[in-house]
C-alpha positions as CSV (number, residue, x, y, z in Angstrom):
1,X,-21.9,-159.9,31.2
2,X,-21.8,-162.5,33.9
3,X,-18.8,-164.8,34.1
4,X,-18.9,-168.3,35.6
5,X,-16.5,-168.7,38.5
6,X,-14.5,-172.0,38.0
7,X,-14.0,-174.2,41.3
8,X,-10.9,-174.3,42.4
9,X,-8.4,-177.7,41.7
10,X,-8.5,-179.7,44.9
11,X,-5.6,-182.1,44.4
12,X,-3.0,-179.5,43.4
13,X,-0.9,-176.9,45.3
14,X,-0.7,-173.4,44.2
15,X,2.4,-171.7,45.6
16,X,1.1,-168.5,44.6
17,X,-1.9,-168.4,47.4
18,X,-0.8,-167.8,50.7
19,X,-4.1,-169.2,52.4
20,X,-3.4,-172.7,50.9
21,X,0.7,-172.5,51.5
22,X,-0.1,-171.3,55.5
23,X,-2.7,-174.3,55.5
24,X,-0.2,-177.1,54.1
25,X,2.5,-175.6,56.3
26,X,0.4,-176.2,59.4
27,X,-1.2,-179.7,58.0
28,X,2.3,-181.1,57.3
29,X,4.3,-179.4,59.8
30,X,7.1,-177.8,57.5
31,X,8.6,-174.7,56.9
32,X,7.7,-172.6,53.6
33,X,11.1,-173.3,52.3
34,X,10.9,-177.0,53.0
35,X,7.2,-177.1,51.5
36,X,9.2,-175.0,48.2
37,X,11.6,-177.3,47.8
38,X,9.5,-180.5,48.2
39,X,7.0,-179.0,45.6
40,X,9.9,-178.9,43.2
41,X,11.3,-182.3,44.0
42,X,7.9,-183.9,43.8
43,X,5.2,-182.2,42.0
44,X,2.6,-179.6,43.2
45,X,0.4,-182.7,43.4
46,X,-0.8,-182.9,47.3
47,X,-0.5,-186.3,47.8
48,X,3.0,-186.7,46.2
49,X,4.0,-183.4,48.4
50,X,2.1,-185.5,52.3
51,X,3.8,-189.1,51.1
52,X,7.8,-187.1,50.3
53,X,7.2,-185.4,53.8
54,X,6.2,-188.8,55.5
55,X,9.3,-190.5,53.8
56,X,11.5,-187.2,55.0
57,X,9.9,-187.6,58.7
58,X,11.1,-191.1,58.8
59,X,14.2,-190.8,57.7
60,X,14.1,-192.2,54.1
61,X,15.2,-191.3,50.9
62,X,13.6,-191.4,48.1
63,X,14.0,-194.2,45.4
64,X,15.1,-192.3,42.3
């Protein structure tokens, strides 16, 4: 029986594959800890995860 391979979701961030963790960690220029933690804080969305690390590079804080 042949099963269809589903593509994978483009827009979120799986923790659990290293490929895409090393690749966000070189992208965004954070540790695997700070990458951990900013999932948490903000969603494993990607965009939500690049604009928290913008704000963090800057020196904001978040409005909560």
């Amino acid at each position: 029986m042949l099963c269809t391979k589903h593509p994978p979701i483009r827009n979120l961030i799986d923790l659990a594959d290293p490929s895409q963790v090393r690749t966000l960690k070189r992208r965004l220029g954070i540790s695997g800890s700070d990458l951990r933690r900013i999932v948490e804080k903000s969603g494993n969305s990607i965009t939500a995860v690049t604009k928290e690390v913008e704000l963090e590079k800057n020196g904001c804080t978040h409005p909560s």
